[in-house]
Structure formats: structure tokens, C-alpha cells
C-alpha positions as CSV (number, residue, x, y, z in Angstrom):
1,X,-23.0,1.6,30.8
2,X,-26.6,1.4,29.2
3,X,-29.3,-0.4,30.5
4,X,-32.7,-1.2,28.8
5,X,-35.9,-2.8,29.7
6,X,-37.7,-4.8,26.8
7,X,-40.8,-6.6,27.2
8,X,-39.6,-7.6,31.1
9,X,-36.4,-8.8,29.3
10,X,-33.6,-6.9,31.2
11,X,-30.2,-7.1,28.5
12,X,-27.4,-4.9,29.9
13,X,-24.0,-4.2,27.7
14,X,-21.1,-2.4,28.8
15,X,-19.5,-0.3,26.3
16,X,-16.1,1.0,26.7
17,X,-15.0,1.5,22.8
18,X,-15.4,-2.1,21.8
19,X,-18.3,-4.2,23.1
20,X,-17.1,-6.4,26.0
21,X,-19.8,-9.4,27.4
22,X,-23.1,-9.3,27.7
23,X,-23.7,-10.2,31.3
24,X,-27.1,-11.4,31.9
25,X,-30.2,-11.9,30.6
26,X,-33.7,-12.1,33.0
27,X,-36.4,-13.9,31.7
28,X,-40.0,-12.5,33.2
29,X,-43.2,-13.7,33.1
30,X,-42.1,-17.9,33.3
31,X,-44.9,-19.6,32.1
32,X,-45.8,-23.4,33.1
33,X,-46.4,-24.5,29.8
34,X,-43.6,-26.8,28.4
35,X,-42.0,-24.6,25.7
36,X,-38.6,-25.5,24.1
37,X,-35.5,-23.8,25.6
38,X,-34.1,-20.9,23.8
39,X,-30.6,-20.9,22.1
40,X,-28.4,-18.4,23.4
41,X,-25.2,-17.5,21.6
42,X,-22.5,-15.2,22.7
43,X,-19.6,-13.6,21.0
44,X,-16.9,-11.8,23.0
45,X,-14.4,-9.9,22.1
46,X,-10.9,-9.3,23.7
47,X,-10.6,-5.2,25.3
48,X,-7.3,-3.9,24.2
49,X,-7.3,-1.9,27.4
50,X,-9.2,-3.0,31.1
51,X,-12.6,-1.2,31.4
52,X,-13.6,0.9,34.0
53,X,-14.9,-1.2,36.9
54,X,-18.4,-1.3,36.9
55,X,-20.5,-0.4,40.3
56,X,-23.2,-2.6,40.9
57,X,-27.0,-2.0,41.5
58,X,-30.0,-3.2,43.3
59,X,-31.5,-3.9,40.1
60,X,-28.4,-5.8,38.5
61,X,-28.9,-9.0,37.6
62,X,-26.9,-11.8,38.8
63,X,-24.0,-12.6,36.9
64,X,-23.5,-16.2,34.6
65,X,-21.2,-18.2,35.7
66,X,-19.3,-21.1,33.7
67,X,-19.8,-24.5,34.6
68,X,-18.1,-27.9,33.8
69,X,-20.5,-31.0,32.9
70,X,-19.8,-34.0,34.9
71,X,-18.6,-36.9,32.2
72,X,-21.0,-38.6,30.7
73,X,-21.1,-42.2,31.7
74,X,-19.9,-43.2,28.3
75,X,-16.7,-41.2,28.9
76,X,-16.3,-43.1,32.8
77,X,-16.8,-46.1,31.0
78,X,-13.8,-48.6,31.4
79,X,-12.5,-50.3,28.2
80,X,-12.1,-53.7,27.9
81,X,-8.8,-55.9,28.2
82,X,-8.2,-58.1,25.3
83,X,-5.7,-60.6,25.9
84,X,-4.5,-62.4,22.7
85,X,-2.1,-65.9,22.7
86,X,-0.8,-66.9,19.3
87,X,0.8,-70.2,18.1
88,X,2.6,-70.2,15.1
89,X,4.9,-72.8,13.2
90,X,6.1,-75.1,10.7
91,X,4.0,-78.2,10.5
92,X,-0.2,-78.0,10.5
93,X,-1.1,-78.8,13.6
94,X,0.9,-78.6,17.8
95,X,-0.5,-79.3,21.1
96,X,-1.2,-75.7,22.1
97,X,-2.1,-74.6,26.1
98,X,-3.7,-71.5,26.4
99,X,-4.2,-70.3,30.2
100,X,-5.6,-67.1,31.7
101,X,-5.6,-67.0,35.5
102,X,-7.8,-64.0,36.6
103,X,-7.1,-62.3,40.2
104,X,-9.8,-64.0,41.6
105,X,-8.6,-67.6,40.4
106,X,-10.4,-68.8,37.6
107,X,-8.5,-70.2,35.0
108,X,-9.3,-70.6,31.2
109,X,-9.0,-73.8,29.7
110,X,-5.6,-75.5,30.9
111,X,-5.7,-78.4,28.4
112,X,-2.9,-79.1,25.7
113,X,-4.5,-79.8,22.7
114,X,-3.7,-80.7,19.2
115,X,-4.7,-77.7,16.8
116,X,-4.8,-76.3,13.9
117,X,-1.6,-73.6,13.5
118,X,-1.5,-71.1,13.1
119,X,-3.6,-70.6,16.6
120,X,-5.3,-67.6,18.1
121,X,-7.3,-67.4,21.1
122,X,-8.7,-63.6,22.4
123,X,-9.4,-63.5,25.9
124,X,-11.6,-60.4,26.7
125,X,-12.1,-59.3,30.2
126,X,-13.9,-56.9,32.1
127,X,-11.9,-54.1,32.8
128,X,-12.9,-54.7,36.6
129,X,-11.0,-58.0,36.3
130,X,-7.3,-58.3,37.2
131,X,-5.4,-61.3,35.7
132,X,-2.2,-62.6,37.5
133,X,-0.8,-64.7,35.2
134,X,-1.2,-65.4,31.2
135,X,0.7,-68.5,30.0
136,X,0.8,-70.2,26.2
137,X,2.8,-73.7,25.5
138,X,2.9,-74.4,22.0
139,X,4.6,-78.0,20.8
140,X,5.2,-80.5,18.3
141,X,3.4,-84.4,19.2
142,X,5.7,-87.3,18.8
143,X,8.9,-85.5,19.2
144,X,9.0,-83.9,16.0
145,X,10.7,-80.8,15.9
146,X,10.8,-78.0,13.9
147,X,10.4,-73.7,14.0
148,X,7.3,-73.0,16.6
149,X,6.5,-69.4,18.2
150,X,4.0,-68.2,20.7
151,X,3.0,-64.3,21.7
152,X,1.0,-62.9,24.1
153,X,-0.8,-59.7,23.3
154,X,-2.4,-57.3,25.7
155,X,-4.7,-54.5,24.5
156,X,-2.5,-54.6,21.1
157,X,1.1,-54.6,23.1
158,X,3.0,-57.6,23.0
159,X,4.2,-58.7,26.5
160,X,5.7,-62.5,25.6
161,X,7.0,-64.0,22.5
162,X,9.3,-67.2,22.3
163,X,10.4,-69.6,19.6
164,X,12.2,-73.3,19.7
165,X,13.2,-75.2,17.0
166,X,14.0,-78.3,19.1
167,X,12.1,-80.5,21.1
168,X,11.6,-77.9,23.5
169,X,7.9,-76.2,24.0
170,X,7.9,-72.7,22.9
171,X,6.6,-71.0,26.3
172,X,4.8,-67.4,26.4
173,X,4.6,-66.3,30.7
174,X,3.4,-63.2,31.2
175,X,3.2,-62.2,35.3
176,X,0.9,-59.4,36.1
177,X,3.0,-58.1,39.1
178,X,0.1,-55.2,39.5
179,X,-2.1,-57.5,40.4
180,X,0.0,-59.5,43.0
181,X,-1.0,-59.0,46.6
């Protein structure tokens, strides 16, 4: 093992056929001034047999040890839930209910209403925000029948689908039994 001294820098290397770490480097003579931090690279190579162990001294310096960042907050961040209800059918237009109930009882809007098919609603919600229950009706006026479908997405995985070509409603429940207490 070799050590030098230069310029209050103190740069040991342990040689043992094939360099193995370099195990610490002292910086002396700190100054207060701001100055921009150095860049540091190290290359290691694998020993194809176990050095000697190495006895320390008073005058080694302290070893570097690896640490693990914390996550950043944009890694911790929770994603979103995006709830999507579809109608879809035969005809132009179907009274169409849409419903999300959250865990803490608020409701979207619970109206049937005529529109426009096919329909889409997206429902996004905190991902600190349970729902219980997601429900979609979707149904010819005036008794007419024909093919209608509903489906209920939830972050991109379809969870409900249903079809009636009668005068039935086609009827989309999804339970969130997570979220039940």
C-alpha cells in the first residue's frame, strides 16, 4: 500500500497486481467562498484473487460509504384514477346515467338524460379518493329498442360492460369492495 500527500490532498490506492478502489479523498484547506463542487469519478475493477487485508492507521482517512437517495417527491407522487363510462348504440341519441359515488358520499351527476351516442364521460379522482360504487344506465326513450352497450373503465381496465337489445336498460355496476367498511 502507497500513500502520498499532494497539496494537503491525501489519495491512498492499494495495489495488489490490479488496482482495486480508491478509498478516500481529504480535502484541506475548506474555504468559505461558494465554489462549485468537484466531480468525482471512480472506476473499479473486480480482483481475481482477495487482497491482503489492510491494517489501518491513525492517519487513514475515513472510509466512503454508499448511500441511497430518499425518492424524490415526484416518484412518491400518487397517480390519478380515471374512471371512464361509455354508452354506445344503434339510434343517435339514449337517456344515459352516469354515477360516481366516492367513499365519502358524493355522487356525480345522477340524472338520466337524453344524449348524443356514442357517450363518454371521464371521471378523474384524486388518488386519495376511494369510490364505492360506479354505475352507467344507458336506454332507448319511448320504448324503442334496439342494440345499446355501456362499459366502465378504470385506469384503462375494463371492469363492467353490458348490452340489451330489448327494452331493457343496458346497466354497467361496478362495486369497489376495497373500499367498503
Amino acid at each position: 500500500m502507497t500513500s502520498k500527500n499532494l497539496s494537503g490532498n491525501t489519495l491512498r490506492i492499494l495495489r495488489g497486481g490490479t488496482s482495486l478502489a480508491l478509498l478516500g479523498l481529504g480535502l484541506a484547506g475548506c474555504s468559505s467562498a461558494a465554489a462549485p463542487a468537484p466531480t468525482v469519478t471512480v472506476t473499479a475493477s473486480v480482483p481475481t484473487q482477495a487482497p491482503a487485508a489492510a491494517t489501518p492507521s491513525a492517519t487513514t482517512a475515513p472510509e466512503a460509504t454508499a448511500t441511497t437517495a430518499a425518492p424524490s417527491p415526484s416518484t412518491e407522487a400518487a397517480v390519478e384514477r380515471r374512471v371512464v363510462m361509455t354508452v354506445t348504440g344503434a339510434k343517435d341519441t339514449a337517456l344515459v346515467k352516469a354515477l360516481v359515488v366516492t367513499s365519502d358520499s358524493k355522487e356525480s351527476d345522477a340524472q338520466m338524460r337524453s344524449q348524443k351516442l356514442p357517450f363518454t364521460r371521464e371521471v378523474t379522482l384524486p388518488a386519495t379518493t376511494d369510490f364505492t360504487k360506479v354505475l352507467v344506465l344507458g336506454k332507448y326513450s319511448s320504448g324503442a329498442t334496439g342494440k345499446i352497450s355501456c362499459t366502465v373503465s378504470i385506469d384503462g381496465k375494463e371492469v363492467a360492460s353490458s348490452s340489451s337489445s330489448s327494452h331493457q336498460p343496458a346497466e354497467c355496476l361496478f362495486i369497489n369492495k376495497d373500499s367498503a367498511k
